[in-house]
C-alpha positions in Angstrom: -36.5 40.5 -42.4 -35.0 42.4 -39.6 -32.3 40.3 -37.9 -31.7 39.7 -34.2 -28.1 40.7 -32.2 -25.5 38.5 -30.2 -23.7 40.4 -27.7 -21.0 38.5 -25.9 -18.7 40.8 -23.5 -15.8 40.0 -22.0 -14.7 43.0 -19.7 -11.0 41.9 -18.4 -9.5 42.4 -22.2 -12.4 44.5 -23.4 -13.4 42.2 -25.9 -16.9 42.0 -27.4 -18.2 38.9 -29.6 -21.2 40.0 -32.2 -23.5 39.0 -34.6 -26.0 40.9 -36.8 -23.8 43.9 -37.2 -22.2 45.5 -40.1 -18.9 47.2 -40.8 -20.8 50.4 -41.5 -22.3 50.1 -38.4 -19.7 49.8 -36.3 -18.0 53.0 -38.3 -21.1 54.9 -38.3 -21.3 54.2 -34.5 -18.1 55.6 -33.0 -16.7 58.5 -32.0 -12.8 57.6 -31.8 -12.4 57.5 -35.5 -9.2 55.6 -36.4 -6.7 57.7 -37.9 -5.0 54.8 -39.8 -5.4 51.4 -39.8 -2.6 48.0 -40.1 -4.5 45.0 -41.8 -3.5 42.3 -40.1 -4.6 39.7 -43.1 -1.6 39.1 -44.7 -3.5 38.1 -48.2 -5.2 41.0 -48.1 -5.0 43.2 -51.8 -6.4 46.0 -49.9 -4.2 49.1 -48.7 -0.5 50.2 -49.5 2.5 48.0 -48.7 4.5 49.5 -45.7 8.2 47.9 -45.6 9.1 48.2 -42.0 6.2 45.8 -41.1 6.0 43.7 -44.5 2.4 44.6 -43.4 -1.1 46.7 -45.1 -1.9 49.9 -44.0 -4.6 52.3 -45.0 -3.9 55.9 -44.3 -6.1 58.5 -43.5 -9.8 59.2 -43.1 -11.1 59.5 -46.8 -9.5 56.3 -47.9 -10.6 54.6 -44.1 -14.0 55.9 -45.4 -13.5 54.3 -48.5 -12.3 50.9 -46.8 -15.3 50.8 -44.8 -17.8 51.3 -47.5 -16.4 48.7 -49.6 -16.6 46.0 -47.0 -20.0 47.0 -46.5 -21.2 47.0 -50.5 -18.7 44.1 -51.2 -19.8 41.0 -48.7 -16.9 38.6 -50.5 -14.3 40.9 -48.9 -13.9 38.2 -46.0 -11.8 37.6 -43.2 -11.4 41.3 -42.0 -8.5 42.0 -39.5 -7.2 44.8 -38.6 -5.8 47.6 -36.1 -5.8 51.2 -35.9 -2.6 53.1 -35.2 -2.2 56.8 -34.5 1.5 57.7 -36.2 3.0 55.8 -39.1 6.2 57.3 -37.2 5.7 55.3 -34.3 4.6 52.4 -36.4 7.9 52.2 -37.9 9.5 52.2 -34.1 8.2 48.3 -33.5 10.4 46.5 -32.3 10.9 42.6 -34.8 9.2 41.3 -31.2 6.0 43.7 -31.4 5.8 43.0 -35.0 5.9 39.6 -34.5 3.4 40.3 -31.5 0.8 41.7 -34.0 1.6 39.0 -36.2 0.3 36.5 -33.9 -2.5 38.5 -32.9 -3.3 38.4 -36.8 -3.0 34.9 -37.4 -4.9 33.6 -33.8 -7.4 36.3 -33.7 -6.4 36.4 -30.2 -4.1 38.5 -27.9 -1.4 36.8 -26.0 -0.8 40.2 -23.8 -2.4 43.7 -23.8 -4.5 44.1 -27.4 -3.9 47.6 -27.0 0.1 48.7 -28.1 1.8 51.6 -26.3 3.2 52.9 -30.1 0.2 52.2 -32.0 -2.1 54.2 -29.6 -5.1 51.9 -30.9 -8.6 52.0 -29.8 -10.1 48.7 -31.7 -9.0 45.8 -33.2 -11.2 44.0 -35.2 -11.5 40.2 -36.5 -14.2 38.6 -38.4 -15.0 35.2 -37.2 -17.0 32.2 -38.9 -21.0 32.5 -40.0 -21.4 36.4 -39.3 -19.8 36.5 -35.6 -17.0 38.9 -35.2 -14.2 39.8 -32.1 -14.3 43.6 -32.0 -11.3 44.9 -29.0 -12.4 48.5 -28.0 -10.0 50.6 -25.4 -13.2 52.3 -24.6 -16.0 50.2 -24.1 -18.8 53.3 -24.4 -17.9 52.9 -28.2 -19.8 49.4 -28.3 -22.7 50.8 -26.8 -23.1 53.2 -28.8 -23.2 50.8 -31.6 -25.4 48.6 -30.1 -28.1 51.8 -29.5 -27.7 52.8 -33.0 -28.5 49.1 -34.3 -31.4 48.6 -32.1 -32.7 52.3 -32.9 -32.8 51.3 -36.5 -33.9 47.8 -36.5 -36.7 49.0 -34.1 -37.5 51.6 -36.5 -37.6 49.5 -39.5 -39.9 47.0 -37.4 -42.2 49.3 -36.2 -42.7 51.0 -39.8 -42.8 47.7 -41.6 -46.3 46.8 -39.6 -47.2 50.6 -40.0 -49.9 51.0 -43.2 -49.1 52.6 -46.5 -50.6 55.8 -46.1 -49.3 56.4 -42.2 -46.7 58.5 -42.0 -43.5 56.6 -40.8 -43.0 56.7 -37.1 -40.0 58.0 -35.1 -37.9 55.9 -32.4 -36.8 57.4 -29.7 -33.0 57.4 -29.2 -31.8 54.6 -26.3 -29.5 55.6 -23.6 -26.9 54.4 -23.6 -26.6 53.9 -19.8 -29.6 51.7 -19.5 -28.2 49.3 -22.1 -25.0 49.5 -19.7 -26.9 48.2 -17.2 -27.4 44.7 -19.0 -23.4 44.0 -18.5 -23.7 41.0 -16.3 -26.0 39.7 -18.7 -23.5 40.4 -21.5 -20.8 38.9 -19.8 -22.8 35.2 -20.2 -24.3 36.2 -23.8 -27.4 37.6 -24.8 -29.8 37.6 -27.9 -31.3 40.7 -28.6 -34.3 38.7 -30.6 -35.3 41.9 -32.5 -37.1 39.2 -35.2 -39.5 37.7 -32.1 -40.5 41.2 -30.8 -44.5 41.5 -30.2 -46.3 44.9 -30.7 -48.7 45.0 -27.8 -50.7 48.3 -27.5 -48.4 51.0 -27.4 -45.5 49.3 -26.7 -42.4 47.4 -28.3 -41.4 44.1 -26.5 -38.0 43.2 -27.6 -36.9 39.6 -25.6 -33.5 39.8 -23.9 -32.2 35.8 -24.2 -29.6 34.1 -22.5 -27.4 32.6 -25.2 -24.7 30.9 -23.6 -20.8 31.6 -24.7 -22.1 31.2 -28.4 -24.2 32.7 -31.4 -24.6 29.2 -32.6 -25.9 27.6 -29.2 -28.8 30.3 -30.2 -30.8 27.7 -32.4 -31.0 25.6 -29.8 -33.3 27.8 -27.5 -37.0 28.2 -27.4 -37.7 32.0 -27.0 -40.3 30.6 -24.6 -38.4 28.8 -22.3 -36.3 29.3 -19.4 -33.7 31.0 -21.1 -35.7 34.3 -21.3 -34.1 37.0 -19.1 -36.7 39.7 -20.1 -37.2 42.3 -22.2 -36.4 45.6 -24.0 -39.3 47.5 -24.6 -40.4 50.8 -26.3 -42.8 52.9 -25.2 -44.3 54.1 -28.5 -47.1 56.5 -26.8 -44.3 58.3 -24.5 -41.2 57.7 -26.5 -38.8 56.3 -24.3 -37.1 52.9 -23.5 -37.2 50.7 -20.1 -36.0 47.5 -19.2 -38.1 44.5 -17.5 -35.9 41.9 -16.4 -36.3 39.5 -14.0 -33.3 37.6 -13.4 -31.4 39.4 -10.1 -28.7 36.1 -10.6 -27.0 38.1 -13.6 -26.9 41.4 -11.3 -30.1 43.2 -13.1 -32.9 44.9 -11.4 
């Protein structure tokens, strides 16, 4: 069944809450690839031991590659933490009070200053919440957006060729902007369903409904798709293969 998408932004600290994404889509989706990456899960049996921080680290892009595939074939690999880092030199320059920094960050799943260190030179940090939802910290937040238009590109596509009949050949989906999804930030910023699994095929086009979701995945069940709550929609112009927004709702800053 294809699944629908929480987006929760928070643009002072860069922070972006989720639900319905994978790990494999968030690697497949950027373009800042981390050069190495600290786990920040101390119980973790992952990685190689690295003395300086008492911490995990996986080094390198084939054995990242590796890391990422796994948590994507093996769903039991839970509570996923972690931060990229540039040098393993620099790494080993923390200071006991940055360590213990990250340390907190680990444990909290929360930063108490900046979640982006001057000697780690990260772009992400990464924590997997409760029932699917994860905290994903991105230095640049294009990198989300990117994931998001991937995600909807292929949910979209598997929709649209699910209702398609055996002997048609599959249809293509036009790749999303990413500057039009941009354009739903204010909306972001108070939560939004993406209710992929309540879209309606009329004619030629894709209706996708845009959902105001509150602060929480979880307040989702709460909402009829019918009601008030609906900011718009998302839809797909099969026939000229290309994507426009109709929302309604000029209180969140969208026209």
């Amino acid at each position: 069944m294809t699944a629908s998408l929480y987006v929760h932004l928070d643009t002072t600290s860069n922070t972006v809450v989720t639900q319905g994404f994978t790990p494999r889509d968030f690697y497949h989706g950027i373009t800042h690839q981390p050069k190495n990456i600290l786990l920040l899960n101390a119980s973790s049996d992952q990685g190689e031991f690295e003395k300086h921080t008492t911490m995990k680290i996986i080094r390198g892009y084939a054995a990242i590659t590796h890391y990422f595939d796994s948590l994507h074939k093996n769903q039991s690999l839970l509570d996923k933490r972690w931060i990229d880092f540039t040098e393993l030199d620099l790494l080993r320059e923390l200071t006991p009070l940055e360590i213990s920094e990250l340390l907190y960050f680990g444990h909290m799943k929360t930063h108490l200053y900046s979640p982006f260190f001057y000697k780690l030179q990260n772009n992400f940090v990464f924590f997997e919440l409760e029932g699917g939802v994860n905290r994903t910290y991105y230095r640049y937040l294009d990198e989300f957006y990117r994931i998001l238009a991937l995600k909807i590109n292929h949910l979209s596509l598997e929709l649209l060729n699910s209702r398609s009949t055996f002997f048609r050949k599959a249809q293509p989906v036009e790749k999303i902007n990413i500057e039009l999804l941009k354009t739903l930030k204010e909306a972001f910023k108070e939560g939004v369903l993406i209710a992929i699994d309540q879209s309606k095929l009329m004619k030629n086009e894709l209706q996708i409904p845009l959902i105001y979701a509150e602060d929480s995945p979880l307040s989702v069940k709460k909402i009829n798709y019918n009601s008030d709550y609906l900011l718009g929609h998302l839809i797909y112009h099969k026939d000229l293969a290309s994507w426009t927004l109709d929302v309604e709702d000029e209180l969140l800053g969208i026209y």
